[in-house]
N, C-alpha and C positions, 0 to 999 in steps of 0.2 A: 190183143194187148192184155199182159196179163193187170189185176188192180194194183197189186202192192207187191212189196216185197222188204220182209222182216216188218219193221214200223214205220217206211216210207208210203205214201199212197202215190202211185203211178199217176201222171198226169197228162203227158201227152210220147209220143215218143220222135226222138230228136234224130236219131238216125240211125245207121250200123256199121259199124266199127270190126276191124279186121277180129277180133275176139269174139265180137257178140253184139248187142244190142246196147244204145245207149238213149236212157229215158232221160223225160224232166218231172222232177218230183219232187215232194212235200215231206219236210219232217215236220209231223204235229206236234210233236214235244216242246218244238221252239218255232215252230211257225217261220221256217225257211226253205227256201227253195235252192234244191239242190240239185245236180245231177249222176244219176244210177249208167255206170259202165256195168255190162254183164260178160259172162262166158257162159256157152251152152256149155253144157256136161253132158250131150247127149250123141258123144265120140266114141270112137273106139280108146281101148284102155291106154294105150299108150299116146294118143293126143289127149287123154284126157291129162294124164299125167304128165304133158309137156304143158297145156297150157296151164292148167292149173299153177304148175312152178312158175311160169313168166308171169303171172296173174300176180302170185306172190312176191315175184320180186320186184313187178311192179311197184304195191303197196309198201316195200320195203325202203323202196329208192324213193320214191314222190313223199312217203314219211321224211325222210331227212332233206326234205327242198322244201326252204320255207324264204320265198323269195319274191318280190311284188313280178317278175315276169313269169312266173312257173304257176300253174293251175294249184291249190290247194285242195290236200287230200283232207275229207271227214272221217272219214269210217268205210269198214270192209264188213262183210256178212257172208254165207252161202247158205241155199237150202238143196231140197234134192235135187233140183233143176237146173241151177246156174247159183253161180257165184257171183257176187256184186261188190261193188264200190261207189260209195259217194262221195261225193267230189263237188267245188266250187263250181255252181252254175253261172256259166259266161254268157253275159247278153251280150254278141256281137254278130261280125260274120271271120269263115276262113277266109284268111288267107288266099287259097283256093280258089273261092267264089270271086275274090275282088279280082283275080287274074281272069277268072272265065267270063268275064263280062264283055270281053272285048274292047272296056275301056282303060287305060292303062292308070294304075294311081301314077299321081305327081313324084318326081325323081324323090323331091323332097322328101314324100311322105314313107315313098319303100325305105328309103336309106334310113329313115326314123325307126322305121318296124324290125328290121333285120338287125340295126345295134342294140334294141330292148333285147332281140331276142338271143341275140351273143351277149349280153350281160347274165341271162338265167344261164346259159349255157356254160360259162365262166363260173359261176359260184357253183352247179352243178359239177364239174372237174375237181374245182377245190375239195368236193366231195369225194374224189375219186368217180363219179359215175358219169360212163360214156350214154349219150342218149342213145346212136344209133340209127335213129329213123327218122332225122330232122328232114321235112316236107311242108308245104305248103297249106294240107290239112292237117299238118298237126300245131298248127299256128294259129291263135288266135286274135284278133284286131277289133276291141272292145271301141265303145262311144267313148270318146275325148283323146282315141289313136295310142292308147294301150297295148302294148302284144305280149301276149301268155303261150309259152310252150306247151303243150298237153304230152301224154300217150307214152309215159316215162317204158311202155311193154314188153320192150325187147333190152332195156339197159344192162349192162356189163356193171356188175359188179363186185367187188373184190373178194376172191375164195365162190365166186356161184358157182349153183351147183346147174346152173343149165349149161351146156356145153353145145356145141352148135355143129352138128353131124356134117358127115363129109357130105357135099355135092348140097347142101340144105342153107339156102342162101335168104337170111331174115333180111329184112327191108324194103322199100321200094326202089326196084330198078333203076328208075329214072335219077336219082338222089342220091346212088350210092358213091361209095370212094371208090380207087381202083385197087385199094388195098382189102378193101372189102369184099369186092367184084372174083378177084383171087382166090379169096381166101387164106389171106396172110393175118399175119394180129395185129390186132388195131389199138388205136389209144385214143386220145379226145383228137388228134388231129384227122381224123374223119369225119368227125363232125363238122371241124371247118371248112372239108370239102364241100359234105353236104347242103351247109348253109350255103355256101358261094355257087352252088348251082340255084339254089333257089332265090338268090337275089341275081342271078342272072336270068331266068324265067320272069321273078316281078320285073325287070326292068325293062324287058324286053317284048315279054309276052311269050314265049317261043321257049321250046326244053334246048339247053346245050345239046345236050346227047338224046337223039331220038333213035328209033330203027319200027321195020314191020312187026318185030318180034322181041323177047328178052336176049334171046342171043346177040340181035344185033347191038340193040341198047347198051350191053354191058361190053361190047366189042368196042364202040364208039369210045364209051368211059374210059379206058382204056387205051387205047391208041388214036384218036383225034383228035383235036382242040376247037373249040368253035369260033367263028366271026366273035370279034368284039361287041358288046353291045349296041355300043354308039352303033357299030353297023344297021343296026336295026330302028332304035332308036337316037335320033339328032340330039336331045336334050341330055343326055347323058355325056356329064363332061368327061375331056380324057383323064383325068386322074380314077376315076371310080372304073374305067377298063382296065389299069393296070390295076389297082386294087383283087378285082374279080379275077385278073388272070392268076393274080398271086397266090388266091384261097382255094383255085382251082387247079393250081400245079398236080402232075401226073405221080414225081416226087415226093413223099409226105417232108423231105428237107429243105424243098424249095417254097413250102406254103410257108403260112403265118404260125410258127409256133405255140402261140397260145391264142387262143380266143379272143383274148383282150384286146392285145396287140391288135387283131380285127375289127376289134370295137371303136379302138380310139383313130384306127385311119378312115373310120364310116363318117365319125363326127368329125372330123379334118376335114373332108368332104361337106360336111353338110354347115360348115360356118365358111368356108369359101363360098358353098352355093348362097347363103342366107348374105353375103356383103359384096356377093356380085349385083345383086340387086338391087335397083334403084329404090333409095328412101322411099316410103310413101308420104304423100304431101300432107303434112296435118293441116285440117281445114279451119282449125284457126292458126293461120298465119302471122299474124299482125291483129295489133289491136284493133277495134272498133273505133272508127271516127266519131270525135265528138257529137251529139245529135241535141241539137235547140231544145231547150227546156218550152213547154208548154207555155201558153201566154199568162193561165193562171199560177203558174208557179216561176212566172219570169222574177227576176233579182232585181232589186233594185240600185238600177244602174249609176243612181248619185252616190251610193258608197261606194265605187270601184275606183278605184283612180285609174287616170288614164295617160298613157305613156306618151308621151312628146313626139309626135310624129316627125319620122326621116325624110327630109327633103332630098331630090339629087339637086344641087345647088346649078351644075351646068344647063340641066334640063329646063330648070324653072327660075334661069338668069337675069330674063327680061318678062316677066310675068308679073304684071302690075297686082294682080290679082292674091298672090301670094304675100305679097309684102304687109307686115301688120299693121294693124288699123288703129289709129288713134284718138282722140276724143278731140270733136269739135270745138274751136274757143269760145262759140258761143252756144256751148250745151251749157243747159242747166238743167242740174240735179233734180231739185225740188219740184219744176214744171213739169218733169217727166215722171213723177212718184204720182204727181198730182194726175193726171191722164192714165197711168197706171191702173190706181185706185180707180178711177171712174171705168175703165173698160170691165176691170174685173168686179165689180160691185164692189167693193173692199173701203168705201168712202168712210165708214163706222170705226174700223179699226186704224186708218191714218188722221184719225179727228185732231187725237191729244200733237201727233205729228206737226199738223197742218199750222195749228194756235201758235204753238210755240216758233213756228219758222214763223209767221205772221209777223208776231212780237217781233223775231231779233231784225225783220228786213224793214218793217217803221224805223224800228230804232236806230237802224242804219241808213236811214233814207234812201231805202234800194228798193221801194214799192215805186213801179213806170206802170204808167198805164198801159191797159190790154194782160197785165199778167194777172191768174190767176188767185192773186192775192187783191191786185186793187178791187175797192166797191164798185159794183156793178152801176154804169151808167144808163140813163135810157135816153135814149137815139133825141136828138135836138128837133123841134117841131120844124114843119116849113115856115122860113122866113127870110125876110128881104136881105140880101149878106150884110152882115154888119161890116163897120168903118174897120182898118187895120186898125189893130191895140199899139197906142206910143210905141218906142224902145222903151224896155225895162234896163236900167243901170247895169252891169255885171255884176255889181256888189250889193245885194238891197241891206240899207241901213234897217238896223233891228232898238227899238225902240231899249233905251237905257237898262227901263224895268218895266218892261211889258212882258207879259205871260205869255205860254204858249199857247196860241189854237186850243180850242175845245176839240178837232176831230185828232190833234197831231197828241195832244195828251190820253186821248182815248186807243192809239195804237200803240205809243211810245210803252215801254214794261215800267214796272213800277220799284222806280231808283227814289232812294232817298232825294228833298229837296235840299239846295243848300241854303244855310240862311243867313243874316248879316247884309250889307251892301259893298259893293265891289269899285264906289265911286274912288274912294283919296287912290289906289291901288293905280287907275288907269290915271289918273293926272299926274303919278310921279311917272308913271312910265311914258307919257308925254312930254315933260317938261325933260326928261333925261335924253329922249330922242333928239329934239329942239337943240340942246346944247353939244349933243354932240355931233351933230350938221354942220351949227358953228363953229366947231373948233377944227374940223374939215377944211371948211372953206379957208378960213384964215391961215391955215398950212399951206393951202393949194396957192393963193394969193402971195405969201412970199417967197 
């Protein structure tokens, strides 16, 4: 291997190429890596002087293809040895290789490759320049499913001065047109043949036109049509057989007239393939059910209000249980505050409470004994039962102007006294009573 060549340093070498040798190299100037296509010079004079021109017209054509599917040309050079070109170095694999594997890429993924590669192909014509030699190695299928044309070698271009000798047939047999095969003139719809053999190869795996030999190959191209794809391969829907039959016509009037046209029945194809498929389930589907707040960060549930529960009314017709609960008539308030307080220790804080309901139930003579307000009594000694106590009157007379109890003025609150005597007041309302009994009676009498 040789080290360098001009100011590239030689780095490994990548393969061999119908021309020559093709290296992966180093330009130190700007510290990238390129790839070195060569041509041996070490022919007789007249291949040297064919290739050399195809060399050149290579670098002429791939000059004016400035295209995201078409390889980018750097720079050209020659010493006494070979003549070189550098070129955009492509991290990927052929084309080629992904069919020799024996596994077949996804429908999806060929039809993706062969419309990148009829888009370069496409702005390539606008140029006027036929490729020629469109194959499977000369396609290349970068990471993230990229495809770049290479090998611009044998292009047709307008006024060239390479001219193509009788019985001297450039391209690969397998790939060629039948206008080719002939040797009739071509124009860019050989290309589309070519492509459509080679998307009938990836899809399949299998060349359309084979034979033992070139003669038979190109006999094939020429006078037979092959199985459909689908024949070979089931996943290949029927609209992409007609497709390939059409790119594949023996006619150049019955294929695809332009390239493009090719291109946009690939992607027709490949948006029916993409919506015959079932959605993929996104795995959030629906939201998250709610999940319990921790106990330390639980809410507090006296601020929430809370919604008036629905009864079925038939359900719960005779449900003693349900029916609402009302207050006893002989609850009392005050006794239950009182028991309250004592459970919960809280007897300090209903003190000021307590005094004041004390006061207003003296003062209403509604202190019974046993409740919680009357003074505490202590239990009566043993002793011999006493005699029953008189009847007391219903009505105990109350002394004119006698004062009240010392215990009954110590509960009672503290009202003004009134003062004055109330004697003459009740003896006219006496004597007024009196007289009007008489004056009753002596009605009733006559």
């Amino acid at each position: 291997m040789i080290p360098s060549l001009g100011r590239y340093r030689i780095v490994a070498e990548i393969g061999q190429g119908a021309m020559g040798t093709v290296y992966k190299a180093v330009d130190p100037i700007i510290d990238r890596t390129v790839a070195i296509k060569t041509i041996n010079l070490n022919l007789s004079r007249q291949e040297l002087e064919e290739y050399e021109a195809r060399f050149q017209q290579e670098i002429k054509a791939a000059g004016r293809l400035n295209h995201p599917n078409i390889v980018t040309i750097y720079d050209v050079g020659k010493n006494d040895q070979v003549a070189y070109m550098a070129m955009e170095f492509l991290e990927g694999k052929e084309l080629k290789d992904l069919i020799a594997t024996g596994q077949l890429p996804p429908t999806e993924q060929v039809v993706d490759i062969i419309a990148q590669v009829a888009d370069g192909l496409w702005f390539a014509h606008q140029q006027d320049i036929v490729h020629r030699d469109v194959k499977p190695s000369n396609i290349m299928v970068l990471k993230g499913g990229i495809a770049k044309i290479t090998d611009f070698g044998i292009a047709r271009l307008p006024n060239s001065a390479v001219k193509t000798m009788t019985g001297l047939i450039l391209g690969s047999p397998r790939y060629m047109s039948p206008e080719q095969v002939i040797g009739k003139s071509l124009d860019t719809r050989t290309d589309i043949f070519s492509l459509g053999v080679v998307l009938y190869e990836a899809l399949t795996g299998q060349a359309p036109f084979d034979g033992d030999n070139v003669n038979a190959i190109m006999y094939a191209t020429v006078n037979t049509a092959p199985p459909p794809p689908s024949m070979h391969n089931r996943n290949v829907p029927a609209m992409l057989d007609l497709i390939v039959a059409k790119a594949m016509a023996k006619a150049v009037d019955d294929r695809y007239q332009t390239v493009k046209e090719f291109a946009d029945d690939l992607r027709e194809v490949r948006r029916q393939l993409d919506s015959a498929k079932p959605s993929v389930a996104l795995k959030a589907r629906s939201a998250p059910p709610p999940r319990p707040a921790p106990e330390a960060l639980a809410p507090d549930v006296s601020t929430i209000p809370l919604a008036e529960p629905k009864l079925d009314k038939a359900a719960v017709k005779d449900d003693e249980s349900t029916k609402p609960l009302g207050i006893a008539k002989g609850f009392d308030s005050f006794d239950a505050t009182l028991r309250l307080a004592s459970m919960t220790n809280q007897t300090e804080e209903f003190e000021e409470y307590i005094t004041a309901t004390q006061k207003m139930r003296a003062y209403r003579g509604r202190i019974e004994p046993g409740s919680p307000l009357a003074p505490a009594v202590p239990p009566p000694a043993a002793q011999d039962p006493a005699p029953p106590e008189p009847e007391q009157p219903r009505f105990k007379p109350i002394p004119r102007f006698a004062a009240p109890p010392p215990e009954a003025r110590q509960a009672a609150p503290d009202f003004p006294e009134s003062t004055g005597s109330n004697a003459p007041a009740l003896i006219a309302i006496v004597v007024l009573s009196i007289a009007a009994i008489a004056l009753l009676v002596t009605l009733l009498i006559k």
